[in-house]
C-alpha positions in Angstrom: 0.0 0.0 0.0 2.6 2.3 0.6 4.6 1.7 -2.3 1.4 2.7 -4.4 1.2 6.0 -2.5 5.0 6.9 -3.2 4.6 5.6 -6.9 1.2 8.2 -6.6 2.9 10.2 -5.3 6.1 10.6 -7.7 4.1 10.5 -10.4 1.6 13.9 -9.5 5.4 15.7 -8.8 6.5 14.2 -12.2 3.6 15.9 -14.2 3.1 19.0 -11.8 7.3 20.1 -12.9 6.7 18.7 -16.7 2.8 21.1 -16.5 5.4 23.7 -15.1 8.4 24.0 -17.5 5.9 23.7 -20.4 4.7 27.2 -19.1 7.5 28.4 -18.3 9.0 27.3 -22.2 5.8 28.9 -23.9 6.3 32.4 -21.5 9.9 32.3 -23.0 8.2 31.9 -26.2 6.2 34.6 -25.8 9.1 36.9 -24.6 10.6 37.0 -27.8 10.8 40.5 -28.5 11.9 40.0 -32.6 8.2 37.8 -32.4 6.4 40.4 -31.4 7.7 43.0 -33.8 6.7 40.5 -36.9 3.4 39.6 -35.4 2.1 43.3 -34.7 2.7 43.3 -39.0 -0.4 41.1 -39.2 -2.7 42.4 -42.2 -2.2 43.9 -45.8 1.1 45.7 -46.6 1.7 47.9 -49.9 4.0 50.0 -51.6 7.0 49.6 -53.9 9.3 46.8 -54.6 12.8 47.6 -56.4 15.5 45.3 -57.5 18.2 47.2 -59.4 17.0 49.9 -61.6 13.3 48.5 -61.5 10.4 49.2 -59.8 7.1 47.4 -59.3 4.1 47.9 -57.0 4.3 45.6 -54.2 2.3 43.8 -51.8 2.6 41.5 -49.3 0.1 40.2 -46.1 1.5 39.0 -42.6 -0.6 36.4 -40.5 -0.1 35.1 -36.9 -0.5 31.5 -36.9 0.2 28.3 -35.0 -1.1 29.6 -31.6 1.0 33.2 -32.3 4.1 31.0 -32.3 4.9 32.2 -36.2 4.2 34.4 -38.6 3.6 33.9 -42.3 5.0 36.5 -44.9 2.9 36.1 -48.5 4.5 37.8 -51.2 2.4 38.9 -54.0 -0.6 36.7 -52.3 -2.5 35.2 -55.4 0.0 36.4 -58.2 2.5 34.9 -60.1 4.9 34.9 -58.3 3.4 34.5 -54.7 6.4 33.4 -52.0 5.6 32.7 -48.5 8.4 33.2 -45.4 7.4 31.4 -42.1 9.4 33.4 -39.1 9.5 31.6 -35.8 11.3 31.7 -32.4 14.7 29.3 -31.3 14.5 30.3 -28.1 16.3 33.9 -28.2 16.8 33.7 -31.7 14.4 33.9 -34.7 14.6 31.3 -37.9 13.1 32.5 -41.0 12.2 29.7 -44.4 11.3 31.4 -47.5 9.8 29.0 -50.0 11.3 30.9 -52.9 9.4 30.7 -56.5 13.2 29.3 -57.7 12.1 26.0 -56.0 14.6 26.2 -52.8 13.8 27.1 -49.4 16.3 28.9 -47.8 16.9 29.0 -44.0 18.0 31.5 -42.3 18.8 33.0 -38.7 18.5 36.2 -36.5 19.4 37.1 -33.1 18.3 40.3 -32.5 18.6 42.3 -29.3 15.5 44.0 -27.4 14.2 46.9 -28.9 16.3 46.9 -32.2 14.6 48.1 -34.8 16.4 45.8 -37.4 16.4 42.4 -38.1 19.0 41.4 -40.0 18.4 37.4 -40.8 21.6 35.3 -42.0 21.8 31.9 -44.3 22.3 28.9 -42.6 21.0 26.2 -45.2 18.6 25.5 -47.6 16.9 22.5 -48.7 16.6 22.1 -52.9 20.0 22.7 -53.1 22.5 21.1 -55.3 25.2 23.7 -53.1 25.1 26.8 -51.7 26.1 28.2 -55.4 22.6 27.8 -56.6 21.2 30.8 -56.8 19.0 31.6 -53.7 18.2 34.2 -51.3 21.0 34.2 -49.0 19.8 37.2 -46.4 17.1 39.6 -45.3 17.0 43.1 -43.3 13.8 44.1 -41.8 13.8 47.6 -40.7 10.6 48.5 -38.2 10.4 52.3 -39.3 7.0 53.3 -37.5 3.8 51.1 -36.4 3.1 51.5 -40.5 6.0 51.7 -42.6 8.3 48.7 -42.9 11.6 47.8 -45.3 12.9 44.4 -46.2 16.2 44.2 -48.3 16.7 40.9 -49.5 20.0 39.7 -50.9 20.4 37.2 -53.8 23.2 35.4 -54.2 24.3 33.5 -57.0 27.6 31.5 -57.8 28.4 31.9 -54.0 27.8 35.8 -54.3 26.3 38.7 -53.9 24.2 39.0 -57.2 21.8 41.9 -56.1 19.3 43.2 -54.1 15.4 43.3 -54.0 13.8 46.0 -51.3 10.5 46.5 -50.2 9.4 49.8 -48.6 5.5 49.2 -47.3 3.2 50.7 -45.6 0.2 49.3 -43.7 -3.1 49.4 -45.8 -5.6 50.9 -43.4 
């Protein structure tokens, strides 16, 4: 009888600490400073898009997802050339995938202090790769101007460099 009260009783304990440090893993979560910056984007973004000397309109939507754990980037939602980005929290850091309209998704990483108003994400793989020569997008700068205006400067890279930029100044569609 009493071994089924200590095996009880171990077991409650055992749950009660495993209950705990989930909450205290999703608070961590929810700490993440960079997160919150990307998930107060949620909604319709316009303005210009510019890769070398040519413009185009642009547009691109955010959306919290997955319990406000990520945030989804569409590019051109609907068009030809529609891209999505999924931006997510690794513990103080941020990983980024953009499932690019060359076929590759590229992976990339940001660690980004409190209160910075850029995010400056860095390659670390992709997957659909033959090698890290293929062209892909190799890094992205968010810039948080104001609650409304945004920037992202993506950088392509091509034979294992820098082969231009593509920037995106937006403003929040009210």
């Amino acid at each position: 009888m009493k071994t089924k009260i200590v095996v009880s009783l171990v077991l409650a304990l055992t749950t009660c600490a495993l209950v705990g440090r989930a909450r205290d893993d999703k608070k961590a979560q929810d700490k993440n400073g960079a997160l919150e910056q990307f998930k107060q984007l949620a909604g319709e973004w316009v303005g210009k898009g510019k890769q070398g000397d040519m413009d185009h309109d642009a547009r691109i939507v955010y959306k919290v997802t997955s319990g406000g754990s990520a945030v989804v980037e569409t590019i051109d939602p609907g068009g030809e050339h529609e891209m999505i980005t999924m931006i997510h929290p690794d513990g103080d850091a941020l990983l980024l995938t953009h499932y690019c309209m060359l076929g590759n998704q590229p992976q990339m990483k940001a660690t980004p202090k409190e209160g910075d108003k850029k995010v400056a994400f860095e390659f670390v793989r992709a997957t659909n790769m033959k090698s890290d020569k293929d062209p892909h997008m190799h890094s992205v700068t968010y810039t948080f101007v104001d609650k409304d205006t945004i920037k992202a400067e993506w950088t392509h890279y091509s034979d294992g460099k820098d082969a231009g930029k593509m920037e995106f100044e937006l403003k929040r569609k009210k």
